[in-house]
C-alpha positions as CSV (number, residue, x, y, z in Angstrom):
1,X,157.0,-111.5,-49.7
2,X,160.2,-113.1,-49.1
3,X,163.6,-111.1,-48.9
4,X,164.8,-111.8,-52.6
5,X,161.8,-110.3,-53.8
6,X,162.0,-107.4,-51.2
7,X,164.9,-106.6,-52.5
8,X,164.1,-106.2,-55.7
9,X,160.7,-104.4,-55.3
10,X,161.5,-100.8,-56.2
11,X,157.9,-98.7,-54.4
12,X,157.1,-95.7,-57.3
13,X,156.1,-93.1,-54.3
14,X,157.5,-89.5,-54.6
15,X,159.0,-87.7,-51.5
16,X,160.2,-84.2,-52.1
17,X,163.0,-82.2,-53.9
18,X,165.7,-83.6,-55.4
19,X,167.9,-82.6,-58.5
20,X,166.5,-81.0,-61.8
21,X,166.9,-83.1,-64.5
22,X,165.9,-86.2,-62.8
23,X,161.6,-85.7,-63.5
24,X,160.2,-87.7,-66.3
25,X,156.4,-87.1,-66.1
26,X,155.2,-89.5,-69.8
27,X,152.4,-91.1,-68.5
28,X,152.5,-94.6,-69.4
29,X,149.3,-97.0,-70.8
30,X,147.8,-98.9,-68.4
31,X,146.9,-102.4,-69.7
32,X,143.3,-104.1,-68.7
33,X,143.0,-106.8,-66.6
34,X,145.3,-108.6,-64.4
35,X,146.7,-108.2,-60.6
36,X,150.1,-106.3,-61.5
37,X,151.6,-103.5,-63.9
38,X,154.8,-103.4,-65.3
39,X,156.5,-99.7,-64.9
40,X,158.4,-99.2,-68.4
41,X,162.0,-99.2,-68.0
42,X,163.9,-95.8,-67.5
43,X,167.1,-94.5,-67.5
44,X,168.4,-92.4,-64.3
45,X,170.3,-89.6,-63.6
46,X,173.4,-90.7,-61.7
47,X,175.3,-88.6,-59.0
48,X,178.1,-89.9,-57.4
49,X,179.3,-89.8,-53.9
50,X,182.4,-91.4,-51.3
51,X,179.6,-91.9,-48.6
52,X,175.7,-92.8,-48.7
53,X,173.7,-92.1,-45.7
54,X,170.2,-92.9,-45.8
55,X,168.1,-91.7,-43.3
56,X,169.2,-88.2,-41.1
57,X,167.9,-89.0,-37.5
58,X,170.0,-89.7,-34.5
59,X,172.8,-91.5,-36.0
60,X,172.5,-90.6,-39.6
61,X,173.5,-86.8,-38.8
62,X,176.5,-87.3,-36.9
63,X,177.5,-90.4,-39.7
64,X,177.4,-88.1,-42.5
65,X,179.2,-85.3,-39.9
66,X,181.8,-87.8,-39.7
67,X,182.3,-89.4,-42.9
68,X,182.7,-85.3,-44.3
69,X,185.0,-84.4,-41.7
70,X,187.3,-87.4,-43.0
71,X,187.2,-85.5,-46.6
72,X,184.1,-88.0,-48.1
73,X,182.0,-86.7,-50.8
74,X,179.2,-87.5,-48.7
75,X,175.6,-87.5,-49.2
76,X,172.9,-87.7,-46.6
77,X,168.6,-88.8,-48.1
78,X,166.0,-87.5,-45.5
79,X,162.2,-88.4,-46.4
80,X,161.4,-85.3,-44.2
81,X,162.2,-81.6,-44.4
82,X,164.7,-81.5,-41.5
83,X,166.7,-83.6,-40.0
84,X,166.7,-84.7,-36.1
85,X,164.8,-88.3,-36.4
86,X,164.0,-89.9,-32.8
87,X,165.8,-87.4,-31.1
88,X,163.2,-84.3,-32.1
89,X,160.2,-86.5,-32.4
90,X,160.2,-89.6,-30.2
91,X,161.8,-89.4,-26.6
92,X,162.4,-87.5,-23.7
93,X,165.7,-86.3,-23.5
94,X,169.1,-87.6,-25.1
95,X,170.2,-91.0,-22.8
96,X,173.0,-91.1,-21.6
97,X,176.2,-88.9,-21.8
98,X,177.6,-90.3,-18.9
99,X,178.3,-93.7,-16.8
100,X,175.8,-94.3,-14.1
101,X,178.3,-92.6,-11.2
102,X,175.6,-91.6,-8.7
103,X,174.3,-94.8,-8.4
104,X,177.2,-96.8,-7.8
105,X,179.3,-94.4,-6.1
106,X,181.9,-94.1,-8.7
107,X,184.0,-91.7,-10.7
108,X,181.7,-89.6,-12.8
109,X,182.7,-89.8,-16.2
110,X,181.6,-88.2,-19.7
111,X,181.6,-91.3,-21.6
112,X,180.2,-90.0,-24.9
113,X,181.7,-86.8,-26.5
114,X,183.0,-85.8,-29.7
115,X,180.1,-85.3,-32.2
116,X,177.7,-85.5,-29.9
117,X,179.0,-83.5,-27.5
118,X,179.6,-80.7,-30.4
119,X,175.7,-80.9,-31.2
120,X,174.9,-79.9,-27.4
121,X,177.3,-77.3,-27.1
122,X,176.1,-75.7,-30.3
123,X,172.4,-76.2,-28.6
124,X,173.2,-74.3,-25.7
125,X,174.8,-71.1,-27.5
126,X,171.1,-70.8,-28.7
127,X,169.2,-71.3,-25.7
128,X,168.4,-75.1,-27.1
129,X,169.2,-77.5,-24.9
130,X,169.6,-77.8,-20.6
131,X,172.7,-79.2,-20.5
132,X,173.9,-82.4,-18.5
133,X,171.5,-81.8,-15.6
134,X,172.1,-84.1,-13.1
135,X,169.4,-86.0,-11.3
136,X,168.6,-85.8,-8.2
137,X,165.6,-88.3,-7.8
138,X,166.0,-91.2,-10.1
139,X,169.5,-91.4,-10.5
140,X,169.5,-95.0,-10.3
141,X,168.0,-94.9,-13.8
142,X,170.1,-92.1,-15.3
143,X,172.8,-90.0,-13.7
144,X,171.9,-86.4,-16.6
145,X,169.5,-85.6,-18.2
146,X,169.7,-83.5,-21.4
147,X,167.0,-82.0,-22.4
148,X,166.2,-80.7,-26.4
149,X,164.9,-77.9,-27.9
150,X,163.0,-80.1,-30.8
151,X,162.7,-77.2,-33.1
152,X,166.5,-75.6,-32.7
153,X,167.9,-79.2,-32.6
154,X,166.8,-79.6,-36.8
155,X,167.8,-76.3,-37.2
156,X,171.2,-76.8,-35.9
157,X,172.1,-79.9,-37.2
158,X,170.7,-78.6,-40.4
159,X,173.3,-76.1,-40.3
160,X,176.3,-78.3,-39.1
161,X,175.5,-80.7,-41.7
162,X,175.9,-77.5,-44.7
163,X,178.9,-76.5,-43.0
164,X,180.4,-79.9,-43.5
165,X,179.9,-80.0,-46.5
166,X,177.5,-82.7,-46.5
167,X,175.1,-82.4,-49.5
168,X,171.7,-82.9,-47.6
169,X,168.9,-84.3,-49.8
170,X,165.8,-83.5,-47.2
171,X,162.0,-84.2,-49.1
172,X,163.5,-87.5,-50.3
173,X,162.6,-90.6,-50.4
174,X,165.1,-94.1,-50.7
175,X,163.1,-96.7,-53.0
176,X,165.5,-99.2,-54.0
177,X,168.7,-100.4,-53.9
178,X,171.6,-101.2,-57.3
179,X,173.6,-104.2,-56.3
180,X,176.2,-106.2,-57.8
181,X,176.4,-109.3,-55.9
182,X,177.5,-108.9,-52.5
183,X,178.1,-105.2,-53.0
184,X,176.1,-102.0,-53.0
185,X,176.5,-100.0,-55.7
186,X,174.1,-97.6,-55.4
187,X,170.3,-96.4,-53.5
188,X,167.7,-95.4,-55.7
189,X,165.4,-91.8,-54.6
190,X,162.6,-90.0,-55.5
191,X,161.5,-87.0,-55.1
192,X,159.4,-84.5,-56.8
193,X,162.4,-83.7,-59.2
194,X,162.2,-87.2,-60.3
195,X,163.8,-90.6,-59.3
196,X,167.8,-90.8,-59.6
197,X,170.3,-93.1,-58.8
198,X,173.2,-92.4,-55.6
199,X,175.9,-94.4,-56.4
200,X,178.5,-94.3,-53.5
201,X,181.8,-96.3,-52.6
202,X,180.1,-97.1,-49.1
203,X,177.1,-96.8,-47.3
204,X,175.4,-96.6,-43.8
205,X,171.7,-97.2,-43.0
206,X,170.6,-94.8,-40.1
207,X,166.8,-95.1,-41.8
208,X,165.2,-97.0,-38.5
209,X,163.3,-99.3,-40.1
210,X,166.6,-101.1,-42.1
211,X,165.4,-100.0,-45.2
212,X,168.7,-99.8,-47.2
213,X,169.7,-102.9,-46.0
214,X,166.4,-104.8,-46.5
215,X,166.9,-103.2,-50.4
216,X,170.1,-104.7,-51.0
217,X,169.2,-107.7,-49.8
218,X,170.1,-108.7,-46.5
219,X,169.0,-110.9,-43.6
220,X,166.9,-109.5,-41.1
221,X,163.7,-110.5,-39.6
222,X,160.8,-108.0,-37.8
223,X,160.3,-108.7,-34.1
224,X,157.7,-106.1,-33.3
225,X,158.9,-106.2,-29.9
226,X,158.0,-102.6,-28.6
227,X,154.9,-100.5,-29.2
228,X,155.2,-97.6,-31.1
229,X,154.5,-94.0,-30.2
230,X,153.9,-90.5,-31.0
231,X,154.0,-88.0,-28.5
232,X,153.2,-84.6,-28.2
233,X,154.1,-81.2,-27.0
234,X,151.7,-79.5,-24.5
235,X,152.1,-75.2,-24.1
236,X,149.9,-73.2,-21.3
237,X,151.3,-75.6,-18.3
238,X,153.0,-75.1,-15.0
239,X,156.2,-77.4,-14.6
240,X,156.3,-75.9,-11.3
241,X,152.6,-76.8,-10.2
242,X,153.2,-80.2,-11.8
243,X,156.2,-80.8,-9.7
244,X,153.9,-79.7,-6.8
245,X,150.9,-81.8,-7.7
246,X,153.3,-84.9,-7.7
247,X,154.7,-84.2,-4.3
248,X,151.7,-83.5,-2.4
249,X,151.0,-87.6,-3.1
250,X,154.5,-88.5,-3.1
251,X,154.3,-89.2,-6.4
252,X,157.4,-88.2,-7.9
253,X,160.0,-90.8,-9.2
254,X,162.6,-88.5,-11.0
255,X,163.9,-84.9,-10.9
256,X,166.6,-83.4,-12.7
257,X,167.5,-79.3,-12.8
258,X,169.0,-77.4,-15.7
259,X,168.9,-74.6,-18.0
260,X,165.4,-73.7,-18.7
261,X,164.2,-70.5,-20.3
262,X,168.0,-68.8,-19.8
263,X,167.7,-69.9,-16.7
264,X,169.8,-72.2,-14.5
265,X,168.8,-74.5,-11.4
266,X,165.5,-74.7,-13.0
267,X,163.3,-77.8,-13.1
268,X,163.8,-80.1,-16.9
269,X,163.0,-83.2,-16.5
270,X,160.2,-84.8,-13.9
271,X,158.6,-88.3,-13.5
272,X,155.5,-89.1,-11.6
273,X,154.3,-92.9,-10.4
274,X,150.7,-92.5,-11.3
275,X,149.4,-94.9,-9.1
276,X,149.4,-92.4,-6.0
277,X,148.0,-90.0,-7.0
278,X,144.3,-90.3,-6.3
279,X,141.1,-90.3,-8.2
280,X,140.8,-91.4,-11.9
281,X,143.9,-90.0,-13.3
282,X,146.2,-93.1,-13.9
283,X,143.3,-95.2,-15.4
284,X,142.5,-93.0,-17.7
285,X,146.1,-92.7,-18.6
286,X,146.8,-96.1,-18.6
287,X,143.4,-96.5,-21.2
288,X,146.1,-94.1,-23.6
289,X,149.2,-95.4,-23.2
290,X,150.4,-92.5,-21.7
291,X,153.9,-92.1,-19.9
292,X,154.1,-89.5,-17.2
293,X,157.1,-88.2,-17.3
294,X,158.4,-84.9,-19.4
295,X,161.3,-82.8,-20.3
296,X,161.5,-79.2,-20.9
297,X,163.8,-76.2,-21.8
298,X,161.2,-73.4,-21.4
299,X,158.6,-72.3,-19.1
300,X,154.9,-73.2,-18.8
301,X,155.8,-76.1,-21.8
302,X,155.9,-79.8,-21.5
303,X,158.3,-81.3,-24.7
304,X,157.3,-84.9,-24.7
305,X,154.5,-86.5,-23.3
306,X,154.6,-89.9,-25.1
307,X,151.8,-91.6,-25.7
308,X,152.5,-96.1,-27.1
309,X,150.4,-98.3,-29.0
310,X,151.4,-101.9,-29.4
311,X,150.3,-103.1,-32.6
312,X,149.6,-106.6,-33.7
313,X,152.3,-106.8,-36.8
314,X,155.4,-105.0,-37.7
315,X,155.5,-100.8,-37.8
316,X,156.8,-101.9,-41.5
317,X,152.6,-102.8,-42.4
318,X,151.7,-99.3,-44.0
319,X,148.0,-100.5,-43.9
320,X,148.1,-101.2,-39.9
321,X,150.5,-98.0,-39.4
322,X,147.4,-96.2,-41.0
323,X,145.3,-96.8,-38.1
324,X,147.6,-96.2,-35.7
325,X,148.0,-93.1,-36.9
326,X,144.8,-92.0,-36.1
327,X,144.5,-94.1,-32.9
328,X,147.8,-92.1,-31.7
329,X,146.0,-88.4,-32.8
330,X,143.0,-89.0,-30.6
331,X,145.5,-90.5,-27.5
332,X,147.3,-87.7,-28.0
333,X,144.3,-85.0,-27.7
334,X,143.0,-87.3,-24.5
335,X,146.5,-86.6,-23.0
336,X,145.8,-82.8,-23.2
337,X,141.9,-83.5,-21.7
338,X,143.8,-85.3,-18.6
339,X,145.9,-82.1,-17.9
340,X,143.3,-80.1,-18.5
341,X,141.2,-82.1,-16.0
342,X,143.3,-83.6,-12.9
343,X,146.7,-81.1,-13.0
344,X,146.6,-78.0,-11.7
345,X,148.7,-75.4,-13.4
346,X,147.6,-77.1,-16.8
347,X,143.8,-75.5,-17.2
348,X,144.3,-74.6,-20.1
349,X,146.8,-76.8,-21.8
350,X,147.2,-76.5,-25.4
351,X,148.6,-79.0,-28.2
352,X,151.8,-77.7,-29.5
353,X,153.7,-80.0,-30.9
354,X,153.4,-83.2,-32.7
355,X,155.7,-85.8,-34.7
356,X,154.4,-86.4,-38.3
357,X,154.6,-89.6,-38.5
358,X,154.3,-92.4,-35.3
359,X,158.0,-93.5,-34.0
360,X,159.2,-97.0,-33.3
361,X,162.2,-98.3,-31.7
362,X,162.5,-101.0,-33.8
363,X,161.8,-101.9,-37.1
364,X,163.7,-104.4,-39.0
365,X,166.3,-106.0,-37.2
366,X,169.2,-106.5,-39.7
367,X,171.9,-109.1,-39.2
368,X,175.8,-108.0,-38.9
369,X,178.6,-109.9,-38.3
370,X,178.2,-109.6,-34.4
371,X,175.5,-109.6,-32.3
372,X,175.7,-107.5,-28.7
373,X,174.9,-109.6,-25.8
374,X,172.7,-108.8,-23.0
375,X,175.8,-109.8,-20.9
376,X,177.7,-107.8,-22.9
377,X,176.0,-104.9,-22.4
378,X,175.3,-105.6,-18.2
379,X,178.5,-107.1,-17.4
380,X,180.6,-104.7,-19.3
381,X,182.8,-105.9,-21.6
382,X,184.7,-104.3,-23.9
383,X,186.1,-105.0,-27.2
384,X,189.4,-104.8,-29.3
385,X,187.1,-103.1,-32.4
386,X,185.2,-100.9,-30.0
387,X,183.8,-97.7,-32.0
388,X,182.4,-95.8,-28.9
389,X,181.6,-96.8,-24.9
390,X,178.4,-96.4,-23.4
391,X,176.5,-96.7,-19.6
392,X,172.9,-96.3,-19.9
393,X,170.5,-98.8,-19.8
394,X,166.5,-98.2,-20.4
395,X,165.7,-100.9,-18.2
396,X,167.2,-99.8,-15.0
397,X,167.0,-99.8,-12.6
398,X,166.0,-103.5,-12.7
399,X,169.2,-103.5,-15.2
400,X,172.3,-101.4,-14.9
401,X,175.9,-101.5,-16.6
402,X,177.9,-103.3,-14.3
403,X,179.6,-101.0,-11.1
404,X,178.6,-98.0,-12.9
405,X,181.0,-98.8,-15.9
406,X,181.2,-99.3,-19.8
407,X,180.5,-101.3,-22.4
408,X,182.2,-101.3,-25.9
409,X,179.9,-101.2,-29.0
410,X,182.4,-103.2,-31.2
411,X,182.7,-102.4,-34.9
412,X,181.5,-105.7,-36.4
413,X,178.2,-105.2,-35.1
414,X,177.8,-102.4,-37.3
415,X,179.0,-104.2,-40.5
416,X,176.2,-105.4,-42.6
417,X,176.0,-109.4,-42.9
418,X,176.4,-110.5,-46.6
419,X,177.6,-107.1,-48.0
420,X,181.2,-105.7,-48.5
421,X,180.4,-101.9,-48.1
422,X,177.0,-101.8,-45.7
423,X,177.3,-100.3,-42.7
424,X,173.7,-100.5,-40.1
425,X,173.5,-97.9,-37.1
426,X,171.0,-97.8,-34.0
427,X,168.1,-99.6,-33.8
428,X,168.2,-101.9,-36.7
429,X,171.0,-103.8,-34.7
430,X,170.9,-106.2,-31.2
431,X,168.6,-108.6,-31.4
432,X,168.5,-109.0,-27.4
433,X,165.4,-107.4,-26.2
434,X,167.0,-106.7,-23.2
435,X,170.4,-105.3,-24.5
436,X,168.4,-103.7,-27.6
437,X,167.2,-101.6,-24.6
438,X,170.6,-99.7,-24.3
439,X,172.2,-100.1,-27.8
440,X,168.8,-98.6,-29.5
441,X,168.9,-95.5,-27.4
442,X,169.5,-91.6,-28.6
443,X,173.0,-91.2,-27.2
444,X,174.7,-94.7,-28.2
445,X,173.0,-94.2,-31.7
446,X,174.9,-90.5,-31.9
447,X,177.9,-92.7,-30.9
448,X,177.7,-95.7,-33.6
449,X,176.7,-93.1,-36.6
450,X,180.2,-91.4,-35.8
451,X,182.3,-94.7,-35.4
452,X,179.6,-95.6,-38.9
453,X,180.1,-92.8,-40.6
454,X,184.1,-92.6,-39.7
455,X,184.4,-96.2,-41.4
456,X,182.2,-95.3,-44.4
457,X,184.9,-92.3,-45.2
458,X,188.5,-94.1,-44.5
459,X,186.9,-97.1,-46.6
460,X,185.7,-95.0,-49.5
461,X,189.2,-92.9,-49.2
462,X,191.1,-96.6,-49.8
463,X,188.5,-98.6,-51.6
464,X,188.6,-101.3,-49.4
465,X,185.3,-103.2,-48.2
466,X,183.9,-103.0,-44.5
467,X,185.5,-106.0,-43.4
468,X,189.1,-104.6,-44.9
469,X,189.9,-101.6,-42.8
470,X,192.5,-101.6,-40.6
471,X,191.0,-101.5,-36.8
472,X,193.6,-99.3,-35.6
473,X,193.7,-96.5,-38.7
474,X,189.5,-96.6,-37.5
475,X,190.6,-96.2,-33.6
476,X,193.0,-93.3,-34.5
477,X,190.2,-91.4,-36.6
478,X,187.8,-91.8,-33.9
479,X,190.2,-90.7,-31.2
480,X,190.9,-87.5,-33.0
481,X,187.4,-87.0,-33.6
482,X,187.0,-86.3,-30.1
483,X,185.7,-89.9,-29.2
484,X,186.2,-91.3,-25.7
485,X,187.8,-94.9,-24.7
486,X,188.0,-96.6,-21.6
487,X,191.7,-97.0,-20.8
């Protein structure tokens, strides 16, 4: 299937709740014989928004946040329940707040705040998060770690996104895009009220697999460039005897200390290099795909244990995403076995968590009218559209943001190739590999939906494309929103 006819393919699968008059449930004849059907015409309900955000992970909360704050009519489409996305379902903790100080020997700065920053403190008035812990092994890697409370974290966000304003469409699915040349018009959902049209003045794609953009038409290609994952969370452990464990073989690789359980100074986040640690332990977790390290903001409970799968085609082949499904399920349950049988503390180690579906880190790749560099992101550089500055990189060690600094995440490469009112945020942008592996990360995709989101709302308020907004009026909002800049 080539893109053209991508775009045009609407999928007929229902997601969830929507609005009431939207449900048209005449069955229609099907004809005999032949390869296709053709689904009878229909005439949707239409609601009307400033701002379209498909997709409420990582980015897409704090993009609608944003584009309400500015005074948007804004909409956000979730296909599940809740909203959270990577952050709740697919890592270990949030990467990075900060510059990489510790490592370098430089000033320590809070590089990412304003929305983000808001989430976190809302976290920890619930006993939801660890705060910035900093690390004391492995700080070469990451200078904090901030550690989640998956549940709380959709339940908060859930809340900050009512409080906005933001009219939240969870249980819904996006199926298609209206387009009228090189501009959007509108994204087509369904849910079990029925299929409606979302017409909007602008739009941003925080759906992880591109999926608005590949709707309305634009270039992208599919790498398939990392595995994917699902990872669970284990109950009935010891982080303590863990921690313990790991030392005896002089296994451990990274420690950080934080809130945990009400309270401070407390173990969150720990690493182990397998490889030390005798007996059969690290083949048999090798054989999975398992990652030791884990995160935690309670006692006797491991948050993430991740567990990857490389496949042989794109995450976007529902057919092959079937069977990795499965495959993940029964990795995941081996995890637990391997506690159960090598760690101490973890005897008997119980499933707790899992993400419904498998997480990737990259889907679609979409093209925008810049691309970030790999030097970019290592050597630093900064840009005169900059919407946020970021320091972690998922490769260090190996590679680091130059001198412990920043590097600007300009504005272009959020604005969708082709289209006048598409805006793309996290990891449907950078093509790099290597500089993919800090622009597709939890923290700098909190950053790009507010400087997304920001852009969707002053647009929509002076119906003006993407590529029309004044830099500085952007730069202004952002700064009052609480965003940082390098001077």
């Amino acid at each position: 299937m080539n893109r053209r006819e991508f775009s045009k393919r609407v999928l007929m699968m229902g997601a969830g709740v929507g609005a009431g008059s939207a449900l048209d449930t005449r069955a229609a004849a099907a004809p005999r014989g032949g390869d296709y059907y053709e689904e009878p015409s229909r005439k949707l309900p239409i609601r009307k928004f400033d701002v379209v955000v498909a997709g409420a992970g990582t980015g897409g909360v704090v993009a609608a946040l944003a584009a309400a704050r500015q005074g948007a009519r804004t909409a956000i489409i979730e296909v599940k329940g809740y909203p959270g996305g990577t952050a709740t379902e697919g890592g270990t903790a949030l990467h990075s707040f900060y510059n990489l100080w510790k490592a370098f020997d430089v000033e320590k700065r809070q590089v990412v705040r304003g929305i983000p920053q808001e989430i976190i403190d809302r976290l920890m008035k619930v006993g939801g998060c660890s705060g910035h812990g900093e690390m004391s092994k492995g700080y070469n890697y990451d200078s904090v770690c901030t550690c989640i409370d998956t549940e709380l974290y959709k339940l908060v966000t859930f809340e900050m996104l009512v409080e906005a304003g933001v009219h939240v469409f969870v249980n819904t699915m996006l199926v298609g895009a209206i387009t009228d040349g090189s501009r959007l018009g509108g994204a087509i959902v369904e849910s079990r009220s029925g299929r409606e049209a979302f017409y909007g003045k602008c739009f941003v794609d925080c759906t992880a697999y591109g999926d608005l953009s590949a709707y309305a038409g634009a270039r992208f290609t599919e790498p398939n460039d990392y595995p994917v994952v699902n990872s669970v969370g284990i109950a009935n452990v010891s982080v303590e005897k863990l921690h313990d464990f790991l030392s005896r073989h002089n296994a451990v690789t990274q420690l950080a200390r934080g809130m945990r359980s009400g309270e401070d100074n407390q173990i969150v986040r720990i690493q182990g290099q397998l490889a030390k640690v005798p007996g059969d332990f690290h083949a048999e977790a090798r054989k999975i795909g398992m990652s030791m390290v884990t995160t935690t903001v309670h006692d006797n409970y491991f948050m993430f244990i991740k567990l990857n799968l490389k496949l042989p085609v794109s995450p976007t082949d529902r057919d092959e995403v079937a069977k990795a499904e499965l495959e993940l399920r029964r990795r995941m349950a081996r995890a637990v076995e391997l506690f159960r049988q090598y760690v101490p503390g973890c005897e008997k180690a119980v499933m707790a968590r899992t993400s419904p579906k498998l997480c990737i880190r990259r889907g679609r790749l979409i093209e925008c009218d810049y691309d970030v560099t790999h030097e970019d992101v290592i050597e630093g550089r900064h840009f005169d559209d900059e919407v946020m500055v970021y320091g972690f990189h998922d490769s260090a060690p190996r590679l680091q943001v130059k001198d412990g600094g920043t590097y600007g995440f300009p504005y272009k490469a959020q604005r969708v190739a082709g289209i006048e009112n598409l805006l793309a945020v996290g990891m449907m942008v950078t093509s790099d590999h290597r500089a993919h592996m800090s622009t597709r990360n939890t923290v700098c995709c909190m950053g790009q939906g507010q400087g997304a989101g920001t852009a969707a709302a002053l647009c929509a308020a002076k119906k003006c494309g993407t590529r029309d907004l004044r830099y500085g009026e952007l730069r202004t909002a952002l700064a009052k929103g609480g965003v940082y800049f390098e001077a």
